[in-house]
ROLO-281908 format. One line per 3 residues: their letters; for each residue x, y, z of N, C-alpha, C, O, CB. Coordinates in steps of 0.1 Angstrom, whole numbers, always signed. Last residue first. Glycine has a CB too. Layout:
A) X Y Z X Y Z X Y Z X Y Z X Y Z | ... $
***
This chain:
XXX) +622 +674 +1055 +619 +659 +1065 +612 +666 +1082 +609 +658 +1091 +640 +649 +1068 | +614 +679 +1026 +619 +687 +1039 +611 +680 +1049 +598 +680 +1052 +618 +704 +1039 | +626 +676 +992 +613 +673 +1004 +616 +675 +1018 +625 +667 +1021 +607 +656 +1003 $
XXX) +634 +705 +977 +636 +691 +978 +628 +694 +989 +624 +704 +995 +652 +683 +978 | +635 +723 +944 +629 +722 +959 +630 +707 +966 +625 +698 +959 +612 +727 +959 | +660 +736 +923 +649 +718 +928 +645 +722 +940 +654 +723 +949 +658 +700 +931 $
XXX) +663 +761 +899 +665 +758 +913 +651 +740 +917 +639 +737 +915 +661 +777 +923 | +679 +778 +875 +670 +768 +877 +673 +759 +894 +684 +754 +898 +672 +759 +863 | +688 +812 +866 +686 +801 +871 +680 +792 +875 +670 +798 +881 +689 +801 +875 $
XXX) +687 +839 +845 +679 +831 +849 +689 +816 +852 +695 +811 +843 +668 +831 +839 | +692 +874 +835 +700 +861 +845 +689 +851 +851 +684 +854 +861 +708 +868 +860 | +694 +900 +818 +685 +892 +830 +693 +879 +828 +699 +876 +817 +665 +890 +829 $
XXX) +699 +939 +816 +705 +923 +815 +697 +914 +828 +694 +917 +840 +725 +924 +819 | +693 +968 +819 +699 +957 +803 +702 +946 +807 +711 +941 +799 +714 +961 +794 | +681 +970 +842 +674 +975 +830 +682 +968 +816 +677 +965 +806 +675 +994 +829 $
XXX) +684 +936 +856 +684 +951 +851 +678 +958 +843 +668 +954 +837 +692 +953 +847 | +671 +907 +874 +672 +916 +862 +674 +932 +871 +670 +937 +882 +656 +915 +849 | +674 +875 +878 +679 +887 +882 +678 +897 +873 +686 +896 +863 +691 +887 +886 $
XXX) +655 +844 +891 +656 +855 +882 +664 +869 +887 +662 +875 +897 +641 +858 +880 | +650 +811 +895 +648 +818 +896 +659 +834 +893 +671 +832 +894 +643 +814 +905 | +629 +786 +894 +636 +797 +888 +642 +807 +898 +635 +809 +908 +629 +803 +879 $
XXX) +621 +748 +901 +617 +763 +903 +627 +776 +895 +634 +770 +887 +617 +765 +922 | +605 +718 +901 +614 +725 +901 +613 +739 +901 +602 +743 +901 +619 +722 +894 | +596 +701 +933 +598 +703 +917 +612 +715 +916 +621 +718 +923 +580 +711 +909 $
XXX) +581 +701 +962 +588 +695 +959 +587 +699 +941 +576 +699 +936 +586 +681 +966 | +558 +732 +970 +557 +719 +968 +571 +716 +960 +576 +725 +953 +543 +716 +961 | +565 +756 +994 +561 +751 +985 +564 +738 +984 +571 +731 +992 +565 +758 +976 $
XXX) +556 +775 +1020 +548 +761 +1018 +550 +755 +1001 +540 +750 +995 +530 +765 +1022 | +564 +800 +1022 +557 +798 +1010 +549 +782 +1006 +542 +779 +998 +569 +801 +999 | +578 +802 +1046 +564 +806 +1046 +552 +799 +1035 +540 +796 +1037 +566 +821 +1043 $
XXX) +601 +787 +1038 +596 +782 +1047 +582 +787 +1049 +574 +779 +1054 +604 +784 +1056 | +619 +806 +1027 +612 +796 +1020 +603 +791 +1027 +594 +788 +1019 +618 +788 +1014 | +639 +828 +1034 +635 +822 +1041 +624 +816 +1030 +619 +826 +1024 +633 +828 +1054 $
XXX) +676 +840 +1021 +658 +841 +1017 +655 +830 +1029 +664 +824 +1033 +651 +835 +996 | +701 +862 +1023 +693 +850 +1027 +678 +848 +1028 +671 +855 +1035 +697 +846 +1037 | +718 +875 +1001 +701 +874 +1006 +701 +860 +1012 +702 +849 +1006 +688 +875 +991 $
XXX) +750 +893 +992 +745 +880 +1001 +730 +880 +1007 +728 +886 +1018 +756 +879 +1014 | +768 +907 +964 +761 +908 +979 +752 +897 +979 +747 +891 +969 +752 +922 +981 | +797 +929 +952 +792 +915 +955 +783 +917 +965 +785 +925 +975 +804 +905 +958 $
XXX) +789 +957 +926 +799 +948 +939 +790 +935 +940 +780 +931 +932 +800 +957 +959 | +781 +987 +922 +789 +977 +915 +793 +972 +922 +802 +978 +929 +797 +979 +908 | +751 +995 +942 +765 +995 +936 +773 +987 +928 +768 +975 +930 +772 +997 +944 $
XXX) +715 +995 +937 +726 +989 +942 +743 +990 +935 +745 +985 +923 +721 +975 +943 | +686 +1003 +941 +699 +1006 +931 +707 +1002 +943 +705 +1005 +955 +702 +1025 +924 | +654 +989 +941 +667 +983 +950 +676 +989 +936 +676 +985 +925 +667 +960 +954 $
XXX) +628 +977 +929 +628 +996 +931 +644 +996 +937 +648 +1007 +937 +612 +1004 +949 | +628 +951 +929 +632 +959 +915 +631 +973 +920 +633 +981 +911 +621 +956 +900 | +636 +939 +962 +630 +948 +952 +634 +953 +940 +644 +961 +940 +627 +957 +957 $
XXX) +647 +903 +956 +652 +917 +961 +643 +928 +952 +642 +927 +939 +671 +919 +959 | +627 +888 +961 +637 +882 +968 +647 +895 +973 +652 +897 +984 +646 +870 +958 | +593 +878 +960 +601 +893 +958 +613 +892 +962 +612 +896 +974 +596 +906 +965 $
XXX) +582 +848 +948 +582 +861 +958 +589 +870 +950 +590 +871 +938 +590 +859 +974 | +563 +841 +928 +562 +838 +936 +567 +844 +951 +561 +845 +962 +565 +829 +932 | +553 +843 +892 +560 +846 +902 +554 +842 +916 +542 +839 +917 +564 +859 +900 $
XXX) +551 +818 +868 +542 +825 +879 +553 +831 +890 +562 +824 +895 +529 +812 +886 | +559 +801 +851 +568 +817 +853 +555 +822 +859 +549 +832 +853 +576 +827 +838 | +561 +772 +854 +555 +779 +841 +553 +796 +844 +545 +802 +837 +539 +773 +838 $
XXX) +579 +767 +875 +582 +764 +862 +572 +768 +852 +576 +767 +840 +585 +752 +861 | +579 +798 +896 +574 +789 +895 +579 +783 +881 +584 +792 +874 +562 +791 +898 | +602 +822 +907 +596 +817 +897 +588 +800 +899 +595 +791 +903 +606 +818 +888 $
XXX) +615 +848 +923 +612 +837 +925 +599 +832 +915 +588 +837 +916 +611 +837 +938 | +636 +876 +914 +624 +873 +921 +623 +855 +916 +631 +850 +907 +609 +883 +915 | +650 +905 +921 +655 +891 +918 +643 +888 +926 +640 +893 +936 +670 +884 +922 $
XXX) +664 +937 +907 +653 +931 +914 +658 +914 +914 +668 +911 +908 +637 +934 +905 | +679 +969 +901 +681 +953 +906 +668 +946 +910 +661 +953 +917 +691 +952 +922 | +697 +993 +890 +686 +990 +896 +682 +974 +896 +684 +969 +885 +676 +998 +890 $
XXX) +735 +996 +895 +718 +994 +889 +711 +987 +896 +713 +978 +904 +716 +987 +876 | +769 +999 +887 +756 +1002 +895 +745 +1002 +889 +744 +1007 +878 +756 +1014 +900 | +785 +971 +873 +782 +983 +870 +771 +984 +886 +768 +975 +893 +774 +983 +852 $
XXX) +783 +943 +882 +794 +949 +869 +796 +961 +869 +808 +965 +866 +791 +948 +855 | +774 +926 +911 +770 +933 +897 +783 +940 +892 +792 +942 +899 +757 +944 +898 | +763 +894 +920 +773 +906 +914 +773 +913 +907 +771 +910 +895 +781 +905 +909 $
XXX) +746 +876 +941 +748 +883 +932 +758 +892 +931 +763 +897 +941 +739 +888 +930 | +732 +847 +963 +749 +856 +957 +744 +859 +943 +739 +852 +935 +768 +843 +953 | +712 +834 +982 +714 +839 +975 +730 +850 +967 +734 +862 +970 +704 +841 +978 $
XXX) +700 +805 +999 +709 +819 +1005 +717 +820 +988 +725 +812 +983 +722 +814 +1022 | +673 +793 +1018 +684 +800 +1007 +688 +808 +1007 +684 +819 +1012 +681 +802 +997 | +652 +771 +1033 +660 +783 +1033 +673 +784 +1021 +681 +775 +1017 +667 +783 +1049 $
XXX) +642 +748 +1030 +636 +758 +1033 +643 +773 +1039 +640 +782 +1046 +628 +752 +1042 | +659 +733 +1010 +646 +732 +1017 +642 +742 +1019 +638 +748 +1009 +645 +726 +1027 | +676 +728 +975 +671 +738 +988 +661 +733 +995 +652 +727 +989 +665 +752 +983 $
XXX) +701 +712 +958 +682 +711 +961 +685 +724 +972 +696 +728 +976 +673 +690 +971 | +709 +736 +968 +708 +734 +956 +705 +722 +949 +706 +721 +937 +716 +737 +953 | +718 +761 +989 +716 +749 +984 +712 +744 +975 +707 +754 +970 +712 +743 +988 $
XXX) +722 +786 +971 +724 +776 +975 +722 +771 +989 +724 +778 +999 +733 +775 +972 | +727 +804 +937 +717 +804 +950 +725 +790 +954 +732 +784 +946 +695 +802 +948 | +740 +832 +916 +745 +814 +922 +730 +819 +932 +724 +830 +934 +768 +810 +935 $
XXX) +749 +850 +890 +742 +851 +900 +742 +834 +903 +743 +825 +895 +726 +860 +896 | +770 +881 +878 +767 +866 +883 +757 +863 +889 +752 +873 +896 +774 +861 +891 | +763 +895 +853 +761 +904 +863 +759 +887 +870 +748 +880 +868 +747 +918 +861 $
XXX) +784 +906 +826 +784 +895 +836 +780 +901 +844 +785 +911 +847 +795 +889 +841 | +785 +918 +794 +786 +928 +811 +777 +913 +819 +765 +911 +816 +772 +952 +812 | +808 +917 +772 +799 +913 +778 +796 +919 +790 +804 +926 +796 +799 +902 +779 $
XXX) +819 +946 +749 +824 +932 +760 +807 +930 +768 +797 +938 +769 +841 +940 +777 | +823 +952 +718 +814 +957 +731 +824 +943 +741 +832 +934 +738 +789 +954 +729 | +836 +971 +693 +840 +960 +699 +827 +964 +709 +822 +975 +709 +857 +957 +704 $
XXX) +831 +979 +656 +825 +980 +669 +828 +972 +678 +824 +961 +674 +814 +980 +670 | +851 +991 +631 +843 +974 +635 +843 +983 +650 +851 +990 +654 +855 +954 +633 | +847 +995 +599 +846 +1003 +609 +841 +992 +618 +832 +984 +616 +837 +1014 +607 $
XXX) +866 +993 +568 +855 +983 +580 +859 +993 +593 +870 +996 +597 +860 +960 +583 | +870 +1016 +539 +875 +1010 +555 +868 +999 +560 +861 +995 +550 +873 +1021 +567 | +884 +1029 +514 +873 +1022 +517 +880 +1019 +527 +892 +1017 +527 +867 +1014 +507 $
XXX) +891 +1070 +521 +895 +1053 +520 +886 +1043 +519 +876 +1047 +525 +901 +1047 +531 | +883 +1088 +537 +886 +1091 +524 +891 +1080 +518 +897 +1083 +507 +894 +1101 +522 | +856 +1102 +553 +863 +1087 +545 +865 +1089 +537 +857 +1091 +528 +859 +1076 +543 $
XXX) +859 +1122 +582 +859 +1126 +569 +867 +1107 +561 +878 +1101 +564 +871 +1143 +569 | +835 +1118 +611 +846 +1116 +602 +848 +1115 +589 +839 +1109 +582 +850 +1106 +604 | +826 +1110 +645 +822 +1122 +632 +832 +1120 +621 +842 +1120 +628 +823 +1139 +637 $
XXX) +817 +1087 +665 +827 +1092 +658 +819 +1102 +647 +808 +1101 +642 +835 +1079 +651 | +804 +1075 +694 +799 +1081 +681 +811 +1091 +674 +813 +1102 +678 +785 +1091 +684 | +814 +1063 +718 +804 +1058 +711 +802 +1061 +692 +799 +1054 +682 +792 +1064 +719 $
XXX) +851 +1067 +721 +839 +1073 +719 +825 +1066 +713 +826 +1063 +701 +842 +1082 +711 | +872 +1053 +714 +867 +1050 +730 +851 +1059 +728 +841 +1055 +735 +881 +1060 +745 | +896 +1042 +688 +882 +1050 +692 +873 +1043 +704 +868 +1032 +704 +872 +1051 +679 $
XXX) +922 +1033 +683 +909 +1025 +690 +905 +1041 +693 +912 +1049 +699 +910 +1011 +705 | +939 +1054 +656 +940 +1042 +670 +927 +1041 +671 +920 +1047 +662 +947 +1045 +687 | +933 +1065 +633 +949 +1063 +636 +955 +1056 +652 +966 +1053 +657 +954 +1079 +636 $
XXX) +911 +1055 +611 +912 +1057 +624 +927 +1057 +629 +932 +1046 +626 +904 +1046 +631 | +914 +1049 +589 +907 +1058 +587 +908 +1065 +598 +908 +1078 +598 +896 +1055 +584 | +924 +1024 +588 +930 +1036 +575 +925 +1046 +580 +931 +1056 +575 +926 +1034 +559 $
XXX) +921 +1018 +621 +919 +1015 +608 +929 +1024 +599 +939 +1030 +603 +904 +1016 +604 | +908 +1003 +655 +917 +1011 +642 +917 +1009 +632 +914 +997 +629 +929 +1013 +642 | +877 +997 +664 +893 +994 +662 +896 +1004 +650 +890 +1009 +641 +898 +977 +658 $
XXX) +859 +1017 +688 +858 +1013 +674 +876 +1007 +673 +885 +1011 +680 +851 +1029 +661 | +857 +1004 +722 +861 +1007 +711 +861 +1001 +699 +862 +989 +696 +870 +1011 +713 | +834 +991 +741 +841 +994 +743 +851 +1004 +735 +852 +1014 +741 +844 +986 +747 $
XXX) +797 +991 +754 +807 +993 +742 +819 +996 +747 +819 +1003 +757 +803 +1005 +732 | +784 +959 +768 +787 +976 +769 +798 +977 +757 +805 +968 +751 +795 +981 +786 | +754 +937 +769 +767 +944 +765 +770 +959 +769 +763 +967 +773 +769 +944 +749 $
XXX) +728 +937 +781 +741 +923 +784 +758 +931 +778 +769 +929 +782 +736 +905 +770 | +713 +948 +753 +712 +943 +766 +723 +932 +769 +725 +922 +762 +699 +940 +768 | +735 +964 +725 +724 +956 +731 +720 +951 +748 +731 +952 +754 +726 +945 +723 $
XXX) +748 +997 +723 +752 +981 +731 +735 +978 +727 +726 +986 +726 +759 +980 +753 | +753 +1013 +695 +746 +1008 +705 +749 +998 +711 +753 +989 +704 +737 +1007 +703 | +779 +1034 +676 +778 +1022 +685 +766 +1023 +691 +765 +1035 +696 +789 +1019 +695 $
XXX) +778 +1058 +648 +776 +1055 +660 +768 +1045 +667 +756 +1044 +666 +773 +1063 +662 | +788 +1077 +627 +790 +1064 +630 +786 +1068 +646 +791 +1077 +653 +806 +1057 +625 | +786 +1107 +603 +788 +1101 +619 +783 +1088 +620 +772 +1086 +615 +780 +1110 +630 $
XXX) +809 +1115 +579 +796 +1107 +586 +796 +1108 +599 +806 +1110 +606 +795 +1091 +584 | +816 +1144 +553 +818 +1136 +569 +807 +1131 +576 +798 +1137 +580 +823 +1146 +580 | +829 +1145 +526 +812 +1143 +530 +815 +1139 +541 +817 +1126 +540 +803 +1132 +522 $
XXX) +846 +1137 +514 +844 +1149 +513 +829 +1154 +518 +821 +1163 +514 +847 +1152 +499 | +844 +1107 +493 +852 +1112 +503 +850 +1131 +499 +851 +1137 +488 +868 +1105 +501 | +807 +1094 +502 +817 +1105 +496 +826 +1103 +502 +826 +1098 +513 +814 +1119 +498 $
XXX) +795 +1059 +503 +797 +1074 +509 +810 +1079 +498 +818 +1074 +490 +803 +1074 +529 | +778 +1031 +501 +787 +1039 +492 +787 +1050 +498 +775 +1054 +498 +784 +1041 +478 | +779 +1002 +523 +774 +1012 +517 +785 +1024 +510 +796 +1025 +513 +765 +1018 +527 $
XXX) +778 +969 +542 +781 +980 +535 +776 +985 +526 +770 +978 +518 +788 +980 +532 | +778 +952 +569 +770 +955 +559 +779 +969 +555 +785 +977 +563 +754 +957 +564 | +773 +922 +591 +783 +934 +584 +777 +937 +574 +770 +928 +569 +798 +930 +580 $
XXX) +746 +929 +601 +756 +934 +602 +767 +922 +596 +766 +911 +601 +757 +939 +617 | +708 +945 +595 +721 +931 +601 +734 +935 +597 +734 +944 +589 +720 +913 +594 | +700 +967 +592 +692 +956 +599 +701 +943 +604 +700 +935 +613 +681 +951 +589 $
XXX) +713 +1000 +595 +715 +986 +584 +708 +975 +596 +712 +975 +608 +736 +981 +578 | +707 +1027 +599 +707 +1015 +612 +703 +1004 +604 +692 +999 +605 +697 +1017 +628 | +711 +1058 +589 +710 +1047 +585 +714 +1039 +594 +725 +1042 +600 +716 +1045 +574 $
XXX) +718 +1086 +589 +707 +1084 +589 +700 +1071 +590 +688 +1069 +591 +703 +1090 +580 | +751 +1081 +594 +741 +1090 +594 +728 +1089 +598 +726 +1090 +610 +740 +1094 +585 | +747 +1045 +610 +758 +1059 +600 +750 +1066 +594 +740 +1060 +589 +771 +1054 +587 $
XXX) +748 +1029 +638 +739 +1038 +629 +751 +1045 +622 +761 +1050 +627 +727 +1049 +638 | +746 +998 +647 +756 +1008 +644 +744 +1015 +636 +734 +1010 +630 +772 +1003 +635 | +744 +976 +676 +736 +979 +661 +748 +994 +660 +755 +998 +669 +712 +984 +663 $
XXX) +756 +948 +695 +750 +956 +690 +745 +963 +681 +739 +955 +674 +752 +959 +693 | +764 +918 +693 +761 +926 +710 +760 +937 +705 +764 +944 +715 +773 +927 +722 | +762 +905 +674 +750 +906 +676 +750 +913 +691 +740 +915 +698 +743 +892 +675 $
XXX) +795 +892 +674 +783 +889 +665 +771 +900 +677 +775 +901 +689 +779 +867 +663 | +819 +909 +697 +809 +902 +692 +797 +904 +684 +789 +913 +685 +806 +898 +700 | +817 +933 +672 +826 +921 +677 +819 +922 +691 +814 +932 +696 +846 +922 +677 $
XXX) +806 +947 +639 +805 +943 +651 +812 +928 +662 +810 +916 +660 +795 +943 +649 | +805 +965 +614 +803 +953 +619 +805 +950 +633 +809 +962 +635 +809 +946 +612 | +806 +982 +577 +801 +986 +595 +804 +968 +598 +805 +959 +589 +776 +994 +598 $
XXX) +823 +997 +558 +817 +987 +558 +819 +985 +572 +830 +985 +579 +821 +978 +548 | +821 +1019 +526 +822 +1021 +545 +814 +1005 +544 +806 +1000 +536 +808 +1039 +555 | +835 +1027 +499 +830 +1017 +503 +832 +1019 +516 +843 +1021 +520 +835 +1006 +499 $
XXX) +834 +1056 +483 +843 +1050 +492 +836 +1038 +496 +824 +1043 +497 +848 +1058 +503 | +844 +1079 +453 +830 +1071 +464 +842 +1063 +469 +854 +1061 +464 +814 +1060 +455 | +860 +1113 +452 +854 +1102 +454 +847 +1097 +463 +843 +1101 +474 +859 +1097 +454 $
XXX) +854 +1143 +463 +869 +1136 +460 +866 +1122 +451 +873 +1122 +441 +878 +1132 +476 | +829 +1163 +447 +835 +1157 +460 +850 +1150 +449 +854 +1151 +437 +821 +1142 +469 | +812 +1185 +433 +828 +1184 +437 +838 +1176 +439 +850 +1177 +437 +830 +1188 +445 $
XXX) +787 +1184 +432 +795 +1190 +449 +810 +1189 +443 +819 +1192 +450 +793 +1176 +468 | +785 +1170 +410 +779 +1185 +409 +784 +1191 +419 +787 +1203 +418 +763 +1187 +409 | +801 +1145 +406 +804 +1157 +399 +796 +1169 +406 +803 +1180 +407 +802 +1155 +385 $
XXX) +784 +1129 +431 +805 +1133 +426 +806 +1149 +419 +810 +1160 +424 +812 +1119 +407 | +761 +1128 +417 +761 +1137 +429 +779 +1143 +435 +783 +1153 +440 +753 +1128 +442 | +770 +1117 +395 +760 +1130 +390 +765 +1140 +405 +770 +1151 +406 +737 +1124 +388 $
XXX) +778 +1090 +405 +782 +1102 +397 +780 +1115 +394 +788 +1123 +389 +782 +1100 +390 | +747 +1086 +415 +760 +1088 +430 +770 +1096 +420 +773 +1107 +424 +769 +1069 +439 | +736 +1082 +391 +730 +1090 +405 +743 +1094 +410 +748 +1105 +409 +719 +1080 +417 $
XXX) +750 +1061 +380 +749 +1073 +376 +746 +1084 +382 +752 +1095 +379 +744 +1073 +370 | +745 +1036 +398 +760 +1044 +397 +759 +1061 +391 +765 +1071 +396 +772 +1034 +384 | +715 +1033 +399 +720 +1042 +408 +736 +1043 +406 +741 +1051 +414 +715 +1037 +421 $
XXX) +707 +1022 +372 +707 +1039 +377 +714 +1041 +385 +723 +1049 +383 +696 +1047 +382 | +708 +1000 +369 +719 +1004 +365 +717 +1017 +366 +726 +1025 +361 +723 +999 +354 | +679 +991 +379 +694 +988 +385 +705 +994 +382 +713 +996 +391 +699 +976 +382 $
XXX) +660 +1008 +363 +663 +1009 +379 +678 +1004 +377 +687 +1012 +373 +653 +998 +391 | +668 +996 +338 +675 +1011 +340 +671 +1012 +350 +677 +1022 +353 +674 +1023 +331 | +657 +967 +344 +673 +970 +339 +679 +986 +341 +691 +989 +344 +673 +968 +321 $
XXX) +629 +981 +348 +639 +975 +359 +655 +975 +359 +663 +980 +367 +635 +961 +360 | +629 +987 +321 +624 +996 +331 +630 +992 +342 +638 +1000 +346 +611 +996 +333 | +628 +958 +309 +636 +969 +306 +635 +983 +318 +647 +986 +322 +631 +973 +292 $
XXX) +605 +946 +322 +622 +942 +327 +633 +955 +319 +643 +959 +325 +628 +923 +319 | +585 +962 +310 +587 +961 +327 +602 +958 +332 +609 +964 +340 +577 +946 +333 | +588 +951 +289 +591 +972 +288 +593 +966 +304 +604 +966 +309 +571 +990 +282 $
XXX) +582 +922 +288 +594 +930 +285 +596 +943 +289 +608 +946 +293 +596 +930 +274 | +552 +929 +296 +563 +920 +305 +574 +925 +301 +579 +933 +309 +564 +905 +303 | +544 +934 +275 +543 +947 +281 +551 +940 +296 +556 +947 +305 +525 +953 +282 $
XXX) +553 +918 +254 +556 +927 +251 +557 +937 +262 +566 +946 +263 +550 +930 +242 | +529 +894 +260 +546 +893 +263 +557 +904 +262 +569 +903 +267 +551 +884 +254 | +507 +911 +262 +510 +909 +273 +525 +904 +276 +533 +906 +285 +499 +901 +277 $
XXX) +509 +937 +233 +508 +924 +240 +509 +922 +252 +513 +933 +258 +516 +916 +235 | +521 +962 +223 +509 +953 +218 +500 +942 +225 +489 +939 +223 +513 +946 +207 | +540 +986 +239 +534 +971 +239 +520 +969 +234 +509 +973 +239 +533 +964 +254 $
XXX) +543 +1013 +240 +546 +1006 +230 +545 +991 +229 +548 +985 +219 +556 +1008 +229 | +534 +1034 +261 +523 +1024 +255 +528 +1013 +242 +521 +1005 +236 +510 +1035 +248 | +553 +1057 +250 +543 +1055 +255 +534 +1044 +251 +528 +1043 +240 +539 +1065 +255 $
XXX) +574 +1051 +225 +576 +1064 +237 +568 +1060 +246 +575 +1059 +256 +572 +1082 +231 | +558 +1045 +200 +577 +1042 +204 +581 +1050 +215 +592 +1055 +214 +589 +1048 +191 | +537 +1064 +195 +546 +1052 +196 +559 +1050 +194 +567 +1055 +186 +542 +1043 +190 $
XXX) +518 +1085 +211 +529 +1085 +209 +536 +1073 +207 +543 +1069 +217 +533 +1091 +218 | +490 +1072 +214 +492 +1086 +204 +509 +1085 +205 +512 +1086 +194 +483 +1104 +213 | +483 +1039 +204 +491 +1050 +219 +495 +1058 +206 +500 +1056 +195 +508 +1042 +233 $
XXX) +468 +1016 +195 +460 +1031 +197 +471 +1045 +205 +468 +1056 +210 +443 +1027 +210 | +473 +989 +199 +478 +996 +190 +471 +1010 +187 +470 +1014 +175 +478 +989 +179 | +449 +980 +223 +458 +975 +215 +468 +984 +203 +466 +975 +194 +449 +966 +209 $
XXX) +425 +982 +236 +438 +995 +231 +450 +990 +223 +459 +998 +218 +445 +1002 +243 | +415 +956 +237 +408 +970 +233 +416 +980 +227 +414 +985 +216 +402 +977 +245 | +432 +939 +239 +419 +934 +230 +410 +943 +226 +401 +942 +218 +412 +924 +237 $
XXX) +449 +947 +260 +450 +949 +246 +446 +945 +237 +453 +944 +227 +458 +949 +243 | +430 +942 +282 +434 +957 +277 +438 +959 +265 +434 +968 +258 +444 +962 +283 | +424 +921 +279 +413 +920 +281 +424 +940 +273 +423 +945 +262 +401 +913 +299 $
XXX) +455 +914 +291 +446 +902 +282 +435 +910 +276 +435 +907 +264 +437 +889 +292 | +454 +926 +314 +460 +928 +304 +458 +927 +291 +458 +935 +281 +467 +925 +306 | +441 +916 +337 +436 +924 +330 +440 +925 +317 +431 +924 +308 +437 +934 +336 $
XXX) +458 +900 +351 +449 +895 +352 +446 +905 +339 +449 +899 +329 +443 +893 +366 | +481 +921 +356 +480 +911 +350 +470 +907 +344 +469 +909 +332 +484 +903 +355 | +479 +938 +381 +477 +944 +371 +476 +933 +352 +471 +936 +341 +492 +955 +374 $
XXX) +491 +925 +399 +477 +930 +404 +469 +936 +387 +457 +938 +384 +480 +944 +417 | +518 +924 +387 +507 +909 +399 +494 +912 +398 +486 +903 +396 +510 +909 +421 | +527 +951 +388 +528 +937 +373 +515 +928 +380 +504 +928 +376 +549 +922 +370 $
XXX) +526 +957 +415 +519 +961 +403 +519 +957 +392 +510 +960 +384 +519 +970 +402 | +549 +938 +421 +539 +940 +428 +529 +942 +420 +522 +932 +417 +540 +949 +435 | +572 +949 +408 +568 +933 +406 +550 +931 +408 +542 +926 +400 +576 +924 +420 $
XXX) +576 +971 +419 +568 +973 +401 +563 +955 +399 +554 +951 +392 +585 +980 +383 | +583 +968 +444 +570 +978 +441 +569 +976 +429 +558 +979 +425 +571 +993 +444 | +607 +957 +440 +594 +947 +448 +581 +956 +445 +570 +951 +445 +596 +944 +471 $
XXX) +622 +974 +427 +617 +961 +420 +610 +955 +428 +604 +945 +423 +626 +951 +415 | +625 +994 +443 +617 +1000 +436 +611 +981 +428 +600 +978 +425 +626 +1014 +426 | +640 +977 +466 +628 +978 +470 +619 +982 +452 +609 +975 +449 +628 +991 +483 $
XXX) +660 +975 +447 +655 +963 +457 +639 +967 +456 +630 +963 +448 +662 +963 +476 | +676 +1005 +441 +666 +997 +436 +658 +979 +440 +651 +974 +431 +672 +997 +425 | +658 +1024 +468 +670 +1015 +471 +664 +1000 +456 +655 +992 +457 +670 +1009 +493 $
XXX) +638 +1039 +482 +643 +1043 +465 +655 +1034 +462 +661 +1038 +452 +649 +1062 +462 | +633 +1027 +506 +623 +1028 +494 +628 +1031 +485 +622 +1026 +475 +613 +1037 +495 | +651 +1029 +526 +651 +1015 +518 +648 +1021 +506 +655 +1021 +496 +641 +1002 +524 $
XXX) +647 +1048 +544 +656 +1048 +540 +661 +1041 +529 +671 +1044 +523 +661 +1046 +548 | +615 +1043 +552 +620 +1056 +542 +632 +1053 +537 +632 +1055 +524 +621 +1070 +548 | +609 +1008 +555 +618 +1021 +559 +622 +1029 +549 +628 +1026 +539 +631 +1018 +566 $
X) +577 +998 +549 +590 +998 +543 +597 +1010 +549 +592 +1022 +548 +589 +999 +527 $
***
């Protein structure tokens, strides 16, 4: 369980559920012994019963859930602060990356949480592989597009902090297409990076080395002509592959019968 989660009442009710589960079986047998013996009643031990000691459980849970407004009041009043604010994180495109705010990298997105106003976060974009970040959009909070990965900022508004990325296209074509025994390869890249493109069998046995993954190569367009003709391969079908450190590219290629 993430430290961040654990006192989150969710979690505290999967931990007392838990120990009700393990702790059950017994009960029966506990208050057939102790049954009405608790030196403090009405305070400690006030269940007679197993339907009784179910109840104190849901009561106990009832003041989990409804603790934490009081908490976050308590922490209002003792700093001072201005008020609570609703921050609500997300991302354009769906799933081209992850947002951390302070200490916190919410597991799916859109998601929101209670912050101070008077309490400055820092927010900050990851691309996933295939994406790059472009800007946070504007808001109440933001007075234009933020170009910066990681914003620092005082919320004094409830806002959506939305993350844009753009795709990062790294093309890749071969041809002919059936192929015999020669190919001739087109890639592009978006950005400068380290590059490899290799040749696949259909259950992903590799097969050659088309361009070394040790190969940094500039942002631009470029032309392999591969020779096939060594590899003696057999008529089907084949792959074949371009990767970066963030982004892979798979095509499907037919070896045709070479007269």
């Amino acid at each position: 369980m993430k430290q961040s989660y654990m006192f989150h009442p969710a979690a505290m009710e999967e931990s007392a559920y838990a120990m009700r589960d393990e702790m059950l079986p017994e009960m029966g047998r506990h208050f057939s012994r102790w049954g009405n013996t608790s030196p403090f009643p009405g305070f400690i031990g006030r269940a007679n019963n197993v339907p009784e000691w179910e109840a104190e459980i849901e009561n106990m849970l009832s003041f989990n859930d409804s603790r934490l407004v009081y908490a976050r009041n308590h922490i209002e009043e003792q700093f001072s602060l201005v008020k609570q604010v609703d921050v609500t994180l997300n991302v354009i495109p769906a799933g081209a990356g992850t947002i951390k705010i302070s200490t916190i990298t919410p597991e799916s997105l859109p998601w929101t949480g209670v912050y101070f106003d008077g309490v400055p976060v820092t927010i900050t974009a990851t691309a996933k592989p295939g994406y790059e970040f472009e800007y946070w959009a504007a808001n109440n909070n933001l007075a234009g597009n933020a170009v910066t990965r990681a914003i620092t900022l005082n919320v004094d508004s409830s806002d959506t902090f939305t993350a844009h990325f753009k795709v990062l296209e790294n093309n890749l074509s071969a041809y002919p297409n059936p192929f015999g025994n020669q190919l001739t390869v087109n890639y592009q890249l978006q950005e400068a990076a380290q590059v490899g493109i290799k040749l696949y069998t259909v259950m992903g046995q590799e097969i050659a080395e088309i361009v070394s993954p040790d190969s940094f190569k500039e942002a631009g367009s470029y032309t392999v002509n591969f020779d096939a003709n060594s590899l003696q391969l057999a008529q089907g079908v084949y792959f074949i592959e371009l990767r970066t450190k963030d982004y892979v590219k798979m095509i499907k290629l037919v070896k045709a019968k070479v007269n």
